[in-house]
C-alpha positions as YAML, in Angstrom:
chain: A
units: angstrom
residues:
- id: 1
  name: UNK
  ca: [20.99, -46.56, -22.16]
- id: 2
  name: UNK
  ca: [19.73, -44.26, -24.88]
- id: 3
  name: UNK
  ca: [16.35, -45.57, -23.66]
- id: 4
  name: UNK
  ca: [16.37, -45.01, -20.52]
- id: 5
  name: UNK
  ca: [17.51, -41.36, -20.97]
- id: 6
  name: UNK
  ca: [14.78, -40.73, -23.01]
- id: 7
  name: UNK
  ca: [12.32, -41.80, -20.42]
- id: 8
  name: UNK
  ca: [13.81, -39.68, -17.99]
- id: 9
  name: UNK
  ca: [13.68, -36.80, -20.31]
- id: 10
  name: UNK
  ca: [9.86, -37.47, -20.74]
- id: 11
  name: UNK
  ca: [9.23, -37.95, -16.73]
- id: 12
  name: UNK
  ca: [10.82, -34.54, -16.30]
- id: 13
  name: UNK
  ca: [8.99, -32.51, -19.16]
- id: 14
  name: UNK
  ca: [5.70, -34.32, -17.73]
- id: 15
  name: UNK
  ca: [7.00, -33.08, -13.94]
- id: 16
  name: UNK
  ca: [7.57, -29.77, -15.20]
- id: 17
  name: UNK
  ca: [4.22, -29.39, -17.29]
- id: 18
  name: UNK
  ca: [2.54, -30.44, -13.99]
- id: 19
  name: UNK
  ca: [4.48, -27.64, -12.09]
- id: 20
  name: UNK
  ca: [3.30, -25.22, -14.43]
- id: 21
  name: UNK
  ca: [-0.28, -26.15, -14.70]
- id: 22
  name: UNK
  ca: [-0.44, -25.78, -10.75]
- id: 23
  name: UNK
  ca: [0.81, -22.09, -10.65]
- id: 24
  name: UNK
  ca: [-1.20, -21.34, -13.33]
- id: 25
  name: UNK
  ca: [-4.19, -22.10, -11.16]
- id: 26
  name: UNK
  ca: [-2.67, -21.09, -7.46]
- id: 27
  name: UNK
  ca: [-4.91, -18.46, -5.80]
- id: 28
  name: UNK
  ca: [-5.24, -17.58, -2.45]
- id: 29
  name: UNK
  ca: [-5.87, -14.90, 0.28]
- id: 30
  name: UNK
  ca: [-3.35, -12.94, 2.87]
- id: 31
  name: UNK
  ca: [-3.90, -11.11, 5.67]
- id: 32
  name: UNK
  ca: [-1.22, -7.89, 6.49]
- id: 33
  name: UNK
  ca: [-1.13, -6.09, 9.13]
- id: 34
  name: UNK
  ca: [0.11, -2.59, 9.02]
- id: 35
  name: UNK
  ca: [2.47, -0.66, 11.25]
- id: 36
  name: UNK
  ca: [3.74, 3.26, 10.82]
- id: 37
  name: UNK
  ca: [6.44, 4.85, 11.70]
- id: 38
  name: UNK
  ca: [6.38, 8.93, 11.37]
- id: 39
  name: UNK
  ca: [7.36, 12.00, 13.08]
- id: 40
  name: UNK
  ca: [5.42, 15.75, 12.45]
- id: 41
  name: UNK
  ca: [7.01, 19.14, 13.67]
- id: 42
  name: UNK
  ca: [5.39, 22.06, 15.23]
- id: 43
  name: UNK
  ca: [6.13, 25.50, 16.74]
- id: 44
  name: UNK
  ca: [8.14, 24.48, 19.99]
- id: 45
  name: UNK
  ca: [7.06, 27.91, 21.22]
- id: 46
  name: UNK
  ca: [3.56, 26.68, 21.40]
- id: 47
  name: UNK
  ca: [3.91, 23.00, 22.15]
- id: 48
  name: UNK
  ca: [6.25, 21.17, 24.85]
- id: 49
  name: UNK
  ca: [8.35, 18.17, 23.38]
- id: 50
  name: UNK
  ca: [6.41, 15.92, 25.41]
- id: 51
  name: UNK
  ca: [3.23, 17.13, 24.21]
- id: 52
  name: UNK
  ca: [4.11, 16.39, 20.74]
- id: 53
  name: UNK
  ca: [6.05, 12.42, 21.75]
- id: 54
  name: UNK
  ca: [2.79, 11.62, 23.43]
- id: 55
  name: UNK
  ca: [1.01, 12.56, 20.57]
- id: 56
  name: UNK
  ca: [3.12, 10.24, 18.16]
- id: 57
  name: UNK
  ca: [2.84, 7.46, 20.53]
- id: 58
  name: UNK
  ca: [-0.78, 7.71, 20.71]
- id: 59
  name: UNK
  ca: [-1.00, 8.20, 16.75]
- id: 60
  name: UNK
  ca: [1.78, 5.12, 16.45]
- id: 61
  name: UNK
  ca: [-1.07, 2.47, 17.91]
- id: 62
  name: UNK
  ca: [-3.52, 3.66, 16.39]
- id: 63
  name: UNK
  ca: [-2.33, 3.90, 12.58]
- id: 64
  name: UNK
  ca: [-2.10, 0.13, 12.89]
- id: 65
  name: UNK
  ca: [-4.68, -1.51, 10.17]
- id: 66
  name: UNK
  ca: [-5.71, -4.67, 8.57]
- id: 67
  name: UNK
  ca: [-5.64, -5.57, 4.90]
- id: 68
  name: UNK
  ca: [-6.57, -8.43, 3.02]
- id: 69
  name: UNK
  ca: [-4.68, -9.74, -0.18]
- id: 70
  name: UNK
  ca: [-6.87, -11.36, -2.39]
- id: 71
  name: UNK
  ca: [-5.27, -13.09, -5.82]
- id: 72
  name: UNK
  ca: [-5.62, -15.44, -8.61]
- id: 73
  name: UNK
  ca: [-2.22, -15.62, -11.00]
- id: 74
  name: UNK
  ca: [-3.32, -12.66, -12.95]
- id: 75
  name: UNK
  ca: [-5.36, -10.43, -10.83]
- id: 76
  name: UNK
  ca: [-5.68, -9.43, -7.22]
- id: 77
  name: UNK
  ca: [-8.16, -7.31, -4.62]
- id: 78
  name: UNK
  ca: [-6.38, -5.06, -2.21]
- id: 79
  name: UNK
  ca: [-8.92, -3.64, 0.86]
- id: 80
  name: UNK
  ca: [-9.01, -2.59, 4.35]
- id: 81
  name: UNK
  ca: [-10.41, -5.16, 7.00]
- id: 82
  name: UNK
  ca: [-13.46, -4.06, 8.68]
- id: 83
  name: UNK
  ca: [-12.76, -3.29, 12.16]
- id: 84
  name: UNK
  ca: [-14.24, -1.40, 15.49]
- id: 85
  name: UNK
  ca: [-10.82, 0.33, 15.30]
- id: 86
  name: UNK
  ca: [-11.15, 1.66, 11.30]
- id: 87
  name: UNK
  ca: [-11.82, 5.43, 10.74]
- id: 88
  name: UNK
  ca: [-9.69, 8.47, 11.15]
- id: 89
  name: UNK
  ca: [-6.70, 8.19, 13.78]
- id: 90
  name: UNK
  ca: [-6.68, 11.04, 16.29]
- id: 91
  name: UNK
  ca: [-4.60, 12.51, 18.86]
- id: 92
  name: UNK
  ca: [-5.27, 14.81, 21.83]
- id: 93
  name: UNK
  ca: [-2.79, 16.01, 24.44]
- id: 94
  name: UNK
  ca: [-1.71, 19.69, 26.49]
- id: 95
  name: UNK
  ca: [-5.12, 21.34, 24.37]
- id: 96
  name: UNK
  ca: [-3.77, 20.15, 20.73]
- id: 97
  name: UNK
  ca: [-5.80, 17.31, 18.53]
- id: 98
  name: UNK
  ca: [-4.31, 15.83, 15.50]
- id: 99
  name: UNK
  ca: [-6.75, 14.15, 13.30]
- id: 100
  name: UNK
  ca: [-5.25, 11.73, 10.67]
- id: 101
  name: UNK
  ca: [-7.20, 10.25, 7.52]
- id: 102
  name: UNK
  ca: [-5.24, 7.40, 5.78]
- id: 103
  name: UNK
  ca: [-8.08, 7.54, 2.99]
- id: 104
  name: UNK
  ca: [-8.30, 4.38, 2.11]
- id: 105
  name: UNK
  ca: [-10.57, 2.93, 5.37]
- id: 106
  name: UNK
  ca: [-13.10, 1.53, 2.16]
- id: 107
  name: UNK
  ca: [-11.48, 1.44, -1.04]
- id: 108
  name: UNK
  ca: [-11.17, -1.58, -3.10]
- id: 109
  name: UNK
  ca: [-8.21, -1.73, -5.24]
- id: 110
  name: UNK
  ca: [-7.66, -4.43, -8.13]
- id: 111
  name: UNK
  ca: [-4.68, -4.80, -10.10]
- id: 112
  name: UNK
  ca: [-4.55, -6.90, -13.45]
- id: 113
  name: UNK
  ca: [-0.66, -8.45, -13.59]
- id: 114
  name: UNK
  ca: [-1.76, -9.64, -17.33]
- id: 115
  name: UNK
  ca: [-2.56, -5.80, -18.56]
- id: 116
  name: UNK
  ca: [-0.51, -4.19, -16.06]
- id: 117
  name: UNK
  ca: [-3.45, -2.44, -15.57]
- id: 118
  name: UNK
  ca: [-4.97, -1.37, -11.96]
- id: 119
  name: UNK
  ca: [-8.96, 0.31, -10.96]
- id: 120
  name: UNK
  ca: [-8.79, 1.95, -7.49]
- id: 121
  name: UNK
  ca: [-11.52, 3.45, -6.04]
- id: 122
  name: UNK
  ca: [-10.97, 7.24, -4.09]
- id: 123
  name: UNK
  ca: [-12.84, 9.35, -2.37]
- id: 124
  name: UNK
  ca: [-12.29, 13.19, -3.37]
- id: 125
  name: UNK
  ca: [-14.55, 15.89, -0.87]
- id: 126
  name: UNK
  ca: [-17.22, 13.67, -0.80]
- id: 127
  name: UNK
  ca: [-17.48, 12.49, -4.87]
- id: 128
  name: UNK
  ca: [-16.45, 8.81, -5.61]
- id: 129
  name: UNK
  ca: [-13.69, 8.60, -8.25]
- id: 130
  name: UNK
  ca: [-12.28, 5.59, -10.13]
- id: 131
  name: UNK
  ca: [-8.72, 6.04, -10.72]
- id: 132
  name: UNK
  ca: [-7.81, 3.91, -14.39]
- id: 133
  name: UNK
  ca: [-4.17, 3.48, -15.41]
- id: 134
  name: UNK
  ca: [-0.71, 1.92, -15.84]
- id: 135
  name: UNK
  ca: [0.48, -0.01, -12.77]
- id: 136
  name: UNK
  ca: [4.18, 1.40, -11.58]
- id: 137
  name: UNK
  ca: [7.09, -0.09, -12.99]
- id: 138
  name: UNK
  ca: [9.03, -1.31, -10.18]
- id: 139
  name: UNK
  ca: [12.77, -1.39, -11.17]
- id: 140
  name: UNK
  ca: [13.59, -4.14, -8.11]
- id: 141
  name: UNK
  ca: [17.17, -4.89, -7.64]
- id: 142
  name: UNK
  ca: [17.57, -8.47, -5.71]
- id: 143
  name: UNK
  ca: [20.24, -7.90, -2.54]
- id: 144
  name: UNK
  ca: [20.83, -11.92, -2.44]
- id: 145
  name: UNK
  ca: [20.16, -11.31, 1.48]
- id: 146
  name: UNK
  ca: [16.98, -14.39, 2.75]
- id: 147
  name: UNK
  ca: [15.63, -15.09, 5.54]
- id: 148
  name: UNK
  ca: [12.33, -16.44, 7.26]
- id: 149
  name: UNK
  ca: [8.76, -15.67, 7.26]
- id: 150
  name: UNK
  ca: [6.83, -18.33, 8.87]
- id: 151
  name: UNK
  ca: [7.17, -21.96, 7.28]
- id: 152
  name: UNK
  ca: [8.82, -19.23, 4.16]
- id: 153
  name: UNK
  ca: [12.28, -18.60, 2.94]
- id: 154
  name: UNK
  ca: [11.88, -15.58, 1.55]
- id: 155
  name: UNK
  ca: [14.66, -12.91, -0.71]
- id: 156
  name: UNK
  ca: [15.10, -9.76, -0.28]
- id: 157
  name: UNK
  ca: [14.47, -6.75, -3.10]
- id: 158
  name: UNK
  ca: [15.25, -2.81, -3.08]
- id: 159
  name: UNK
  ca: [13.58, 0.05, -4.88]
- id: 160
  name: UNK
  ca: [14.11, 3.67, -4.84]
- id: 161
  name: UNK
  ca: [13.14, 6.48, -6.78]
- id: 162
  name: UNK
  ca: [12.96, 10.48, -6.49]
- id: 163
  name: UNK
  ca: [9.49, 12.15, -5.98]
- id: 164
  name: UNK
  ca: [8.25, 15.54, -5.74]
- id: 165
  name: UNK
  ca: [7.21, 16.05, -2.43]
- id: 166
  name: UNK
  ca: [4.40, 18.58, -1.16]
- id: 167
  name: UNK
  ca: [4.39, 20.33, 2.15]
- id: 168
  name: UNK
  ca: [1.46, 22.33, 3.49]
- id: 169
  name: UNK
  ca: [0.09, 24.06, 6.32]
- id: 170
  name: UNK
  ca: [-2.60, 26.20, 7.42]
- id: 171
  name: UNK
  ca: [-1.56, 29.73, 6.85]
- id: 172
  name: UNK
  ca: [0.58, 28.64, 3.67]
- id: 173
  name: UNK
  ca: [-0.80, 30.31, 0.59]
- id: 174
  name: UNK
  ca: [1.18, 28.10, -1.46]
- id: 175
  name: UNK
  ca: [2.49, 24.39, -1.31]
- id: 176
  name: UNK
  ca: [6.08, 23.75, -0.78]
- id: 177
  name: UNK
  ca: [7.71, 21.55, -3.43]
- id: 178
  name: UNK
  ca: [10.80, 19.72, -2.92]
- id: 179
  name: UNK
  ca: [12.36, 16.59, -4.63]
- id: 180
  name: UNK
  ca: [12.84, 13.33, -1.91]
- id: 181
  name: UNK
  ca: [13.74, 9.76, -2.13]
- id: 182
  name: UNK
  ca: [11.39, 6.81, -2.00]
- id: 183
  name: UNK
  ca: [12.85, 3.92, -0.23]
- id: 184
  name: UNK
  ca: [11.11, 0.59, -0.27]
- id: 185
  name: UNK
  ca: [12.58, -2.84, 0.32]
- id: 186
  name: UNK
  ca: [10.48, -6.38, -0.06]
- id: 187
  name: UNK
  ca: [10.62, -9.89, 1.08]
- id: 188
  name: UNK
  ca: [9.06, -11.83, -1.01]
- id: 189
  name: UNK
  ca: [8.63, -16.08, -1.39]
- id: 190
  name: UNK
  ca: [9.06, -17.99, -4.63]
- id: 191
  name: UNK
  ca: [7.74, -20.54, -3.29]
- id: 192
  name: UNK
  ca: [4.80, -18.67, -4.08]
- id: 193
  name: UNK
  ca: [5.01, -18.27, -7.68]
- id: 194
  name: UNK
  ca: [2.53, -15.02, -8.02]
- id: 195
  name: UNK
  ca: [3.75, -11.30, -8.79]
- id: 196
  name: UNK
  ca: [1.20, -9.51, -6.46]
- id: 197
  name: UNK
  ca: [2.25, -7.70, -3.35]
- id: 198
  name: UNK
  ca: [0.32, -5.47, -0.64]
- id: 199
  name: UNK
  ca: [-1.11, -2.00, -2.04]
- id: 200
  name: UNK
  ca: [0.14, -1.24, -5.36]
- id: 201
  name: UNK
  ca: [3.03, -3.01, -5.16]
- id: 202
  name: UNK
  ca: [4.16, -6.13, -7.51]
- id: 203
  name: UNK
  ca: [6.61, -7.29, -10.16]
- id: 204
  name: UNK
  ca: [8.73, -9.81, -7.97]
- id: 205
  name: UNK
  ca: [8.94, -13.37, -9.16]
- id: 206
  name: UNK
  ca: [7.10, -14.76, -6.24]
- id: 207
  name: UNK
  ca: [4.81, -13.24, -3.22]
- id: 208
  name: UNK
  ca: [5.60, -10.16, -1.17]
- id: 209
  name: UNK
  ca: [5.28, -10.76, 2.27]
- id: 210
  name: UNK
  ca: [6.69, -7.84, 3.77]
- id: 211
  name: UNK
  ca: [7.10, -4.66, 3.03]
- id: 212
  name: UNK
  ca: [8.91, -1.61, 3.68]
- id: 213
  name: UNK
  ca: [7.78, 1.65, 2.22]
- id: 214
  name: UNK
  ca: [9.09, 4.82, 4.30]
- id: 215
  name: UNK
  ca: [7.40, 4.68, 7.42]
- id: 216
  name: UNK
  ca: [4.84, 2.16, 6.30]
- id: 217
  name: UNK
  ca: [5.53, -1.75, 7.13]
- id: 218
  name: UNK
  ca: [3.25, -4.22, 5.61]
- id: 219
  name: UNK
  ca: [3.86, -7.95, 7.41]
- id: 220
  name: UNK
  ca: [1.91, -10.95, 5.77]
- id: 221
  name: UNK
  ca: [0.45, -12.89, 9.15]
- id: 222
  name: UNK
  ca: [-1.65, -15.39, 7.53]
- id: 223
  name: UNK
  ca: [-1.58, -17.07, 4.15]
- id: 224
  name: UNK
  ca: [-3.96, -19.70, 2.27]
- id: 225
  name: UNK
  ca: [-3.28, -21.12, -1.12]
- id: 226
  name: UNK
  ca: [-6.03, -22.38, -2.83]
- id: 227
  name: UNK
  ca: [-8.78, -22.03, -0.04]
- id: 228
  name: UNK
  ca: [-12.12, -24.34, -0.34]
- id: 229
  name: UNK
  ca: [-14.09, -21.29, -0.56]
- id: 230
  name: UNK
  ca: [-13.08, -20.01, -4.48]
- id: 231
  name: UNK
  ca: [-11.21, -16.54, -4.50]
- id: 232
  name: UNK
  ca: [-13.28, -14.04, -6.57]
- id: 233
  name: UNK
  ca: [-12.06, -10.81, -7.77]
- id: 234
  name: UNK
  ca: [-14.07, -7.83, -7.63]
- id: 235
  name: UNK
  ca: [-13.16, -5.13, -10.57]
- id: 236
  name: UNK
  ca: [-14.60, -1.37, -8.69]
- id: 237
  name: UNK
  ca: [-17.52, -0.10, -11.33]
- id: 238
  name: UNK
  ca: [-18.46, 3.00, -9.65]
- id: 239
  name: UNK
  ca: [-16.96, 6.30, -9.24]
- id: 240
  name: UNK
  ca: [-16.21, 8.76, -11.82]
- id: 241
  name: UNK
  ca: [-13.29, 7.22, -14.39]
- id: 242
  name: UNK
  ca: [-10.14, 9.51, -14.53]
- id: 243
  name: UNK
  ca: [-6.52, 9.12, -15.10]
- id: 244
  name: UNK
  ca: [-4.08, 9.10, -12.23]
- id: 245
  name: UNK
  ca: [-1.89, 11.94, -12.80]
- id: 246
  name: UNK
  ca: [-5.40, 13.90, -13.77]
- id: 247
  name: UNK
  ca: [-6.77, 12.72, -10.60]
- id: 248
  name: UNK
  ca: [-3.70, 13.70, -8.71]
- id: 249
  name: UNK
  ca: [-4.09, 17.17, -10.29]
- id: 250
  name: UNK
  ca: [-7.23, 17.79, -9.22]
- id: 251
  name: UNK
  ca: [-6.72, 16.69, -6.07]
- id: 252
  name: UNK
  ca: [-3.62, 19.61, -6.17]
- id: 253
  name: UNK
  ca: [-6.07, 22.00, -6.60]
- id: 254
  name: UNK
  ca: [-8.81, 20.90, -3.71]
- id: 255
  name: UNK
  ca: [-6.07, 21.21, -1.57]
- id: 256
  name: UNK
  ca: [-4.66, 24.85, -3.29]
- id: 257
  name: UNK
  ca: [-8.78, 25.69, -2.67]
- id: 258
  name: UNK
  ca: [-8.90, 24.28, 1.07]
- id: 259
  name: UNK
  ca: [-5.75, 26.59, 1.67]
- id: 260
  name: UNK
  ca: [-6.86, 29.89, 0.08]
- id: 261
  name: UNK
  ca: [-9.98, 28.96, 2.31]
- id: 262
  name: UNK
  ca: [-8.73, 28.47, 5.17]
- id: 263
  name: UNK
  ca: [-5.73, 31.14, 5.22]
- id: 264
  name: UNK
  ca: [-5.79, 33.94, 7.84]
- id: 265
  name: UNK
  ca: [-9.29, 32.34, 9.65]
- id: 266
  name: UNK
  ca: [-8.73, 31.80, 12.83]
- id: 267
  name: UNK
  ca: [-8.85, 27.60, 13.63]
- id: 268
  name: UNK
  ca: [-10.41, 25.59, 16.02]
- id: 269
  name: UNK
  ca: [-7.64, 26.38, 18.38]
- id: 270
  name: UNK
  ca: [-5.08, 23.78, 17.98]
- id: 271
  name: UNK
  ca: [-6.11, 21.14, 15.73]
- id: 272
  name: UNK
  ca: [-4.15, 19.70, 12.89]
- id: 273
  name: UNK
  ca: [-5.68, 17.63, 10.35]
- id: 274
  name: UNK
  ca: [-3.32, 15.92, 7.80]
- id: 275
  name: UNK
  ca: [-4.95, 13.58, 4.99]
- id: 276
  name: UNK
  ca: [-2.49, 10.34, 4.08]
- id: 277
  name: UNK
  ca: [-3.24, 8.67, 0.48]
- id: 278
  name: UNK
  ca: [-1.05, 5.26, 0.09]
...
């Protein structure tokens, strides 16, 4: 008897050695597809409501993008697909045009889960930039809720936080700061035993395959493990290197110069531009 245990002991270790040796090497590539949800105010005086809901729902179809997920067990590429329908999404309707930049159309982001480190390339008026830091602690709490994603069973997790948030307009001579909540909730697989998750999200003991941060859903619609063609990770080498909250400052004061520009000139009649940076 004491014999036989022992053998099943040793079958077990060797089952779980194998197990571990396979994560270790799992890699593979998602596509996401992006949806967003948001709403902007204006004057009513100026602008009829249905003006401004035809506006949304043209902006709505058009703020849909492509991303693919690259990732080894350590590291991971995070990019835009190349599409006809990439570029700036814009708006016209009753003499008003809304143009939106997401920013991130060609940036390659790569996050290193063994250094918790990340390199993302930006784009600041026209000079390249590569943003160097920490990656966010995510401080997930697991619901217990599952469900299914495909051939998946995936968990749920919740994150929130308080952010400053920054409000501007043309005619402002300052930006408006006020403190809001960032909700985000993720579905993610154990099944696929890799931290990584779309953008800079990550931390969750097995693949995110949806996401929901504020108005921005993230939906995983096609995963390969281990593809024949080898994954390889691309680390961004050219920009300018800076910090992120140095980077964010300067950025703060483009913006405080593009309003102390602008302020008081008359526009080109009513168009709105407002930058997005995920």
């Amino acid at each position: 008897m004491k014999k036989i245990i022992f053998l099943l002991l040793v079958a077990f270790s060797f089952q779980g050695i194998l197990d571990t040796a396979s994560a270790q090497g799992l890699t593979g590539r998602v596509n996401y597809k992006t949806s967003a949800a948001f709403k902007f105010s204006m004057d009513s005086t100026t602008m009829a409501p249905e003006v401004i809901a035809d506006l949304q729902k043209q902006l709505k179809k058009q703020m849909e993008r492509e991303y693919t997920l690259a990732f080894t067990q350590a590291e991971s590429n995070w990019k835009q697909v190349e599409s006809l329908g990439a570029g700036p999404a814009t708006a016209s309707a009753g003499g008003a045009q809304i143009v939106i930049q997401t920013g991130n159309e060609d940036r390659l982001l790569y996050k290193n889960i063994g250094s918790q480190s990340f390199i993302e390339e930006e784009d600041l008026m026209g000079k390249p930039f590569l943003v160097q830091d920490s990656l966010p602690v995510y401080d997930w709490e697991l619901t217990g809720n599952t469900k299914k994603i495909g051939e998946y069973e995936v968990q749920e997790a919740k994150y929130s936080r308080i952010v400053d948030s920054k409000r501007f307009s043309m005619g402002m001579e300052e930006m408006e700061v006020s403190k809001d909540t960032i909700n985000v909730t993720a579905w993610f697989a154990p099944q696929i035993p890799v931290s990584h998750g779309p953008a800079d999200f990550w931390g969750l003991p097995g693949l995110i395959l949806e996401l929901q941060n504020e108005g921005m859903t993230y939906i995983a619609e096609r995963i390969v493990l281990n593809p024949s063609e080898p994954v390889e990770i691309e680390v961004p080498k050219k920009g300018e290197k800076i910090g992120r909250e140095a980077y964010r400052a300067l950025a703060d004061e483009k913006m405080k110069d593009m309003m102390k520009r602008y302020n008081g000139k008359p526009g080109e009649g009513n168009r709105m531009e407002i930058r997005i940076s995920n």
